[in-house]
C-alpha positions as CSV (number, residue, x, y, z in Angstrom):
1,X,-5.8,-180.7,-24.2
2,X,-9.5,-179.3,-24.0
3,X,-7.9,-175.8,-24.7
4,X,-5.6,-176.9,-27.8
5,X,-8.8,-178.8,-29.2
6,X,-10.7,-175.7,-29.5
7,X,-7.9,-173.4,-30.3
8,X,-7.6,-175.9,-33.8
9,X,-4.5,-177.8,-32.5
10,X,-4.0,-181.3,-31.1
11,X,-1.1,-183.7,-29.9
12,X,0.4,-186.5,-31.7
13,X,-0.9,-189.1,-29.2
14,X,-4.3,-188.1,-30.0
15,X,-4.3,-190.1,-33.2
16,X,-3.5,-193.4,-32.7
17,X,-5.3,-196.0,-33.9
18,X,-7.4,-198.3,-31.6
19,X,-5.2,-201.0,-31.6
20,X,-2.7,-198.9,-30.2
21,X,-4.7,-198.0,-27.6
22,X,-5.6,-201.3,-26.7
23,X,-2.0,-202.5,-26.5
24,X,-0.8,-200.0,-24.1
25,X,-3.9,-199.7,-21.7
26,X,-3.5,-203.8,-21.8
27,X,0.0,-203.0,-20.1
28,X,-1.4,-200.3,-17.8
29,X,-3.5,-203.2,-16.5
30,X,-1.1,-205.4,-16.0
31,X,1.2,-203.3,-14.4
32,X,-2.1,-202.5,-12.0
33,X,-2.9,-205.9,-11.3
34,X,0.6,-206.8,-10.3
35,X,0.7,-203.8,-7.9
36,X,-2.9,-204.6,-6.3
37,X,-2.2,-208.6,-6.5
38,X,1.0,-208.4,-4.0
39,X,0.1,-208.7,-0.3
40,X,3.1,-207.1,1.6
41,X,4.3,-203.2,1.1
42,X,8.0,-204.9,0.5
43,X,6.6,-206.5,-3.2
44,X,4.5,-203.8,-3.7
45,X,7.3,-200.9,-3.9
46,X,9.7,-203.8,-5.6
47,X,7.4,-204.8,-8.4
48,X,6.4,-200.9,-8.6
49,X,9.5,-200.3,-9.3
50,X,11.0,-202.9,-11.2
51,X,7.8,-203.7,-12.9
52,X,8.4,-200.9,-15.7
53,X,12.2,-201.3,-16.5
54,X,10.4,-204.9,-17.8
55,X,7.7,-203.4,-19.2
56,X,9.0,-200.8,-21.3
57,X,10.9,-202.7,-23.8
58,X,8.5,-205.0,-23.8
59,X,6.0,-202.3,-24.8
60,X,8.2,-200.7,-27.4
61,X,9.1,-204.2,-28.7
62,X,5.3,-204.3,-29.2
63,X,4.4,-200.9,-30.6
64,X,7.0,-201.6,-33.4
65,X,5.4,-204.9,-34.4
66,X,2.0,-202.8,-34.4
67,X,3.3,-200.3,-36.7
68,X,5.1,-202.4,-38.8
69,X,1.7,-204.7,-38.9
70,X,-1.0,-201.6,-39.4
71,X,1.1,-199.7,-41.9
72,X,2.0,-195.9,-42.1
73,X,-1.0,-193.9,-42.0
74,X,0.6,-190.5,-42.6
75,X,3.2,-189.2,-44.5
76,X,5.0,-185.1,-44.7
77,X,5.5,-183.5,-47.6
78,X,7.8,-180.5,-47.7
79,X,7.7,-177.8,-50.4
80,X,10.5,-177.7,-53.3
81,X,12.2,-174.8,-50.9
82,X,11.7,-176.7,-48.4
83,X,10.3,-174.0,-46.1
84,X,7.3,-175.0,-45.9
85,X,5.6,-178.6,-44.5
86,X,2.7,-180.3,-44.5
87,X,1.5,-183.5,-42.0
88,X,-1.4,-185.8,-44.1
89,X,-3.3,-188.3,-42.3
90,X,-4.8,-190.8,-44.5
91,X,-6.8,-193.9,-44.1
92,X,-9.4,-196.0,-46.6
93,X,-12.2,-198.0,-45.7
94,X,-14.0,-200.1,-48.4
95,X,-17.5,-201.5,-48.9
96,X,-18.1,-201.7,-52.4
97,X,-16.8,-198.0,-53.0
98,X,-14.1,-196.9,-51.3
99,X,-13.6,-193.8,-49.1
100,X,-10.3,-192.1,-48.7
101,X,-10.0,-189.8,-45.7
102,X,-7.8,-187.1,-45.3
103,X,-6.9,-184.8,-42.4
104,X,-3.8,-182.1,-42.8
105,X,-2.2,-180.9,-40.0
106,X,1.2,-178.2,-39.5
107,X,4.1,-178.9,-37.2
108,X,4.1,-175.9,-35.0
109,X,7.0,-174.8,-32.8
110,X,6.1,-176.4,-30.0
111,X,6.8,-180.6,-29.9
112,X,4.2,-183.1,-30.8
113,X,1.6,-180.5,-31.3
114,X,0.3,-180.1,-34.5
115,X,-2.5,-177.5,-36.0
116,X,-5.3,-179.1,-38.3
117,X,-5.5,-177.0,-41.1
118,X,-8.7,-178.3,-42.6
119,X,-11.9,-178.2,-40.6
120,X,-13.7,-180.9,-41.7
121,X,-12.2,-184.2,-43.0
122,X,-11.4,-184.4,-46.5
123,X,-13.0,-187.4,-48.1
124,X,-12.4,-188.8,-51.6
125,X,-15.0,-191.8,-52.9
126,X,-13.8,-194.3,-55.5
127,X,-14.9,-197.6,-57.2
128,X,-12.4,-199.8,-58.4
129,X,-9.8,-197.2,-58.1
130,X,-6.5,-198.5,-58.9
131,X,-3.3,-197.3,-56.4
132,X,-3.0,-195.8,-52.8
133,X,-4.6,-193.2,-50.6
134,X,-1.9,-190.8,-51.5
135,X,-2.2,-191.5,-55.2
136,X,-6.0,-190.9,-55.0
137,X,-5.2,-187.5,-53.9
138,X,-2.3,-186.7,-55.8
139,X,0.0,-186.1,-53.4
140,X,3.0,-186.6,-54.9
141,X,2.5,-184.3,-57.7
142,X,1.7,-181.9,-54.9
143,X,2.0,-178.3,-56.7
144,X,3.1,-175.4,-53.8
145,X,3.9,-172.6,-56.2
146,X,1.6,-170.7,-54.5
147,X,2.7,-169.0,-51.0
148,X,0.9,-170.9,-48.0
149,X,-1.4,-173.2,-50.6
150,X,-0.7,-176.3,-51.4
151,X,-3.2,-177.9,-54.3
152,X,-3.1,-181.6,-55.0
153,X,-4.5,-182.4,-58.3
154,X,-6.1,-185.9,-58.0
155,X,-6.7,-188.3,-61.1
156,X,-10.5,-187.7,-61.4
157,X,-9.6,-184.1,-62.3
158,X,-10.2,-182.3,-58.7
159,X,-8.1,-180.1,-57.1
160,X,-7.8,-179.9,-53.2
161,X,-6.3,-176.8,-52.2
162,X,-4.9,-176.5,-48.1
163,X,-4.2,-173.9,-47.2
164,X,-1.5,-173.4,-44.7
165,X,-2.4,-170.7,-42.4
């Protein structure tokens, strides 16, 4: 992971929110307690290994309420020729003015790892903006006429180009 960090690339996994974090290493304890908790080697190998069959769906279960509960923080976009596509990360935080971040990322061949394409996070500021994070940035009147750019033309008159190499 240290390797595809600095090479520009990361996993999927890497960007879940806290929450999500929180719910699974909850269950990681549990499952450790159970194991440590039992005194004879004949509960310790049965609850080892039943223990996750209960847990899994259980966890999963779980991980849909969480995503159903903290939203869809990303969305692709795919260009008109559909040859080309595009991973954004979005979230907003407000405190008077609000900030929209963005990160972009590319799917590469290899699954569940993605390449950032911008170095530094994107960030929009707003004051009593009216729609989403991905209206703020315009991006779905995404424009990627030109090969390997694609240029989102916000509603305050800025364009964000990406580019995709």
């Amino acid at each position: 992971m240290i390797i595809l960090r600095l090479l520009g690339y990361c996993l999927i996994g890497e960007h879940a929110s806290p929450y999500e974090w929180l719910y699974f290493l909850h269950f990681i304890y549990l499952y450790i307690v159970i194991l440590l908790r039992t005194k004879t080697a004949f509960w310790r190998v049965f609850f080892g290994g039943i223990t996750p069959f209960f847990l899994t769906p259980i966890v999963f279960i779980g991980w849909l309420g969480l995503a159903w509960v903290l939203g869809e923080e990303k969305i692709m976009i795919s260009s008109p020729s559909g040859d080309q596509q595009l991973l954004i990360r979005h979230s907003s935080w407000s405190l008077g003015e609000t900030h929209h971040n963005y990160n972009f990322y590319e799917q590469t061949f290899i699954p569940l790892v993605q390449k950032k394409l911008n170095h530094q996070n994107i960030e929009i500021v707003t004051r009593s903006a009216e729609g989403d994070d991905l209206q703020i940035l315009g991006a779905r009147n995404a424009d990627s006429s030109q090969p390997n750019t694609v240029i989102f033309p916000n509603p305050y008159g800025e364009k964000i180009r990406v580019s995709l190499q």
